[in-house]
C-alpha positions as CSV (number, residue, x, y, z in Angstrom):
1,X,-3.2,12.4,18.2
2,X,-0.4,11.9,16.1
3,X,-0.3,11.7,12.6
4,X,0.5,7.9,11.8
5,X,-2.5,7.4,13.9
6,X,-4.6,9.4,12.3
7,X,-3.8,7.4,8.9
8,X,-4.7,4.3,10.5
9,X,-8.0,5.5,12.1
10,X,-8.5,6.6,8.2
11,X,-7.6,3.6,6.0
12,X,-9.7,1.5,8.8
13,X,-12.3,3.4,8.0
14,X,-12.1,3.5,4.5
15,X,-11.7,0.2,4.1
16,X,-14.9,-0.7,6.4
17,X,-16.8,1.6,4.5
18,X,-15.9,0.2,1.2
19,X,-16.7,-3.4,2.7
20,X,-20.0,-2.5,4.3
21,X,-21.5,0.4,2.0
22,X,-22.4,-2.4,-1.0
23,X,-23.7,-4.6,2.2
24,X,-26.6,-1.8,3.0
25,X,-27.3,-0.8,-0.7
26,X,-27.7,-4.0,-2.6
27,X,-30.0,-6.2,-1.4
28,X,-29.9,-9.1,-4.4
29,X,-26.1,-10.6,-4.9
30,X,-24.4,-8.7,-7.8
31,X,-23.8,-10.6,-10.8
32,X,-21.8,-7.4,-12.7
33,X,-18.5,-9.2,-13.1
34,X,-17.0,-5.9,-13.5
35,X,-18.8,-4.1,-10.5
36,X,-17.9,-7.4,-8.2
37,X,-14.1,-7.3,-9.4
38,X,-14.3,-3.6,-8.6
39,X,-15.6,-3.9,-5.0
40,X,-13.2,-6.8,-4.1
41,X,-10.1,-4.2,-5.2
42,X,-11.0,-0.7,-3.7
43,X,-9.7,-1.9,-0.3
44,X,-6.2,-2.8,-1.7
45,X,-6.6,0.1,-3.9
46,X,-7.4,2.5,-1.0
47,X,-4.9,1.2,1.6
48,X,-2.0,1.0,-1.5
49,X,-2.5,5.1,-2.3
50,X,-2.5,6.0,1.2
51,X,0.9,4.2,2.3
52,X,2.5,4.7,-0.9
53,X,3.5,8.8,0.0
54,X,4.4,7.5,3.6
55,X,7.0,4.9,2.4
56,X,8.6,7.2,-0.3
57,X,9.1,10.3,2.7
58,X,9.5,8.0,5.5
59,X,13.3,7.9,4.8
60,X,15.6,10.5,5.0
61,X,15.9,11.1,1.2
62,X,13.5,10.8,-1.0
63,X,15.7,8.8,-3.7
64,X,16.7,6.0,-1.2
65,X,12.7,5.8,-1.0
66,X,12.3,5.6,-4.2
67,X,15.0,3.4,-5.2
68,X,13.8,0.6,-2.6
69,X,10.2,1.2,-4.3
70,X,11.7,0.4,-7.6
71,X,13.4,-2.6,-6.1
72,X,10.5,-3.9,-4.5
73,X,8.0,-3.3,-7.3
74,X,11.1,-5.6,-9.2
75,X,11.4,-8.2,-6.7
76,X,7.7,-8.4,-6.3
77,X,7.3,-8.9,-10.4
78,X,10.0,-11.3,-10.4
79,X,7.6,-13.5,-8.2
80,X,9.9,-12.7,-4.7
81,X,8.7,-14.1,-1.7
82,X,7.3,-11.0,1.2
83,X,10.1,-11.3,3.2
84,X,12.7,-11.3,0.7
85,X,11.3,-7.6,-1.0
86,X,11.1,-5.9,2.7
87,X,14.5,-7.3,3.3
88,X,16.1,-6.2,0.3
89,X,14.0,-2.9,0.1
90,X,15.3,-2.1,3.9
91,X,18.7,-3.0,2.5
92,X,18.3,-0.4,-0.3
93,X,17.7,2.5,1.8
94,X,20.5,1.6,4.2
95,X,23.3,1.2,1.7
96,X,21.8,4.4,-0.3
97,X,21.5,7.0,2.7
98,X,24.7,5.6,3.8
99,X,26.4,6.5,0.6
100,X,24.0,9.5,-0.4
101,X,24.0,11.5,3.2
């Protein structure tokens, strides 16, 4: 089984456990603001840490990685559409391998 596989098979996991574990132990609805704010972001929390070491070593430096991170994370703060930030990000790491390799 390859590796990228086995991350899937992982973060599915993960994330059906997170969804399904509060299902089977809490019988009355949770009125904790704080516990039910908590339980809505684990997911996105869980699936963001396990992708984020992927899509810093998935290109053939790690500083064209990290500069398309940094681009995205300011694209994605300056209110940029999805698209736009995986465009620009892919652009990034083209131009910077280009000129760093």
């Amino acid at each position: 089984m390859s590796h990228t596989v086995l991350q899937i098979i992982v973060m599915t996991l993960v994330t059906y456990a997170v969804r399904v574990i509060p299902l089977s132990l809490f019988r009355k609805r949770i009125k904790n603001r704080w516990v039910r704010s908590f339980l809505y972001y684990v997911p996105y929390v869980s699936l963001a840490v396990m992708t984020f070491p992927a899509m810093i070593y998935a290109t053939n430096s790690i500083y064209s990685g990290i500069l398309a991170f940094v681009v995205g994370l300011v694209l994605t703060w300056n209110n940029a559409s999805l698209p736009k930030t995986a465009v620009a990000c892919c652009l990034v790491v083209l131009i910077s391998e280009f000129f760093l390799i």
